[in-house]
C-alpha angles and dihedrals in degrees: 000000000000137000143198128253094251119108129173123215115243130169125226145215102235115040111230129186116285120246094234104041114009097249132156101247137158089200113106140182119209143171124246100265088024099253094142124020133166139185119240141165118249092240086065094062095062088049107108085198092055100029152344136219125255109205119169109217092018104054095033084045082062101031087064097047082056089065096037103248116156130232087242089056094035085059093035083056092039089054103050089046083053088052095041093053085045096058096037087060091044089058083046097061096039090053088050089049080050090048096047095050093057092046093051080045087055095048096043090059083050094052103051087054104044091047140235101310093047082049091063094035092060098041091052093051099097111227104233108248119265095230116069128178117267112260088221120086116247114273100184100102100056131078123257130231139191119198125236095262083249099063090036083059088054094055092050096052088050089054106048089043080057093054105040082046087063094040086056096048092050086051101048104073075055098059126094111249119245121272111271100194127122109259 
């Protein structure tokens, strides 16, 4: 199982070692779902050779100037995006009316079947609401990191000898036992 170069920095409760230097720190960065976390000391963060910050109007703001876009074309871009989401909500909502139409088609053919009583029974049954919360915590608050691409490699290795030692574990009951006879 992969996952992408993008942590948050939380604090914790316990301070651990840190993954750099063995000290004791309460400073973690972790992935989105959690599938991969470290400790780390706040001066490592700063550090360009361990991590970089990942800001969202300040990087892409220089990001752009690197390229040599101008502030004129970055808001021209930014307006037509915002069009483009608009109109893409407003489709939403006229496929959900649609939607909704058939559906009340649908009861009121129902209805006329079942009867009177099963009429006032199915209009007062409350649909559950389209939009539902996200089931990931907000992460807006926290700073974002991306690792060096080396210790990102690291992670990865940890991760993937993890996950062949399991694999192994889970194979081994399978296998046959050694031979047990005299050469």
């Amino acid at each position: 199982m992969s996952f992408t170069n993008l942590y948050y920095q939380r604090t914790t409760a316990t301070p651990k070692a840190c993954y750099v230097c063995y000290k004791p720190t309460t400073t973690c960065l972790a992935t989105i779902n959690t599938t991969d976390f470290l400790y780390t000391c706040p001066t490592h963060l700063s550090d360009p050779g361990f991590a970089s910050a990942v800001g969202e109007s300040g990087n892409g703001a220089a990001g752009a100037r690197k390229i040599g876009l101008s502030a004129e074309e970055i808001a021209k871009v930014k307006e037509e995006w915002e069009e483009r989401q608009r109109l893409k909500k407003e489709k939403a909502k006229e496929k959900e009316k649609e939607k909704e139409k058939k559906e009340e088609g649908d009861k009121d053919e129902d209805k006329k079947e079942a009867g009177d009583d099963v009429k006032e029974k199915k209009s007062s049954v409350a649909a559950p609401s389209p939009t539902s919360g996200s089931s990931t915590p907000s992460t807006a608050a926290h700073p974002r990191y991306s690792l060096h691409r080396d210790f990102f490699a690291m992670r990865l290795a940890e991760h993937r000898k993890r996950r062949q030692a399991a694999q192994a574990k889970e194979l081994a009951p399978r296998l046959p036992g050694a031979p047990k006879g005299n050469p």
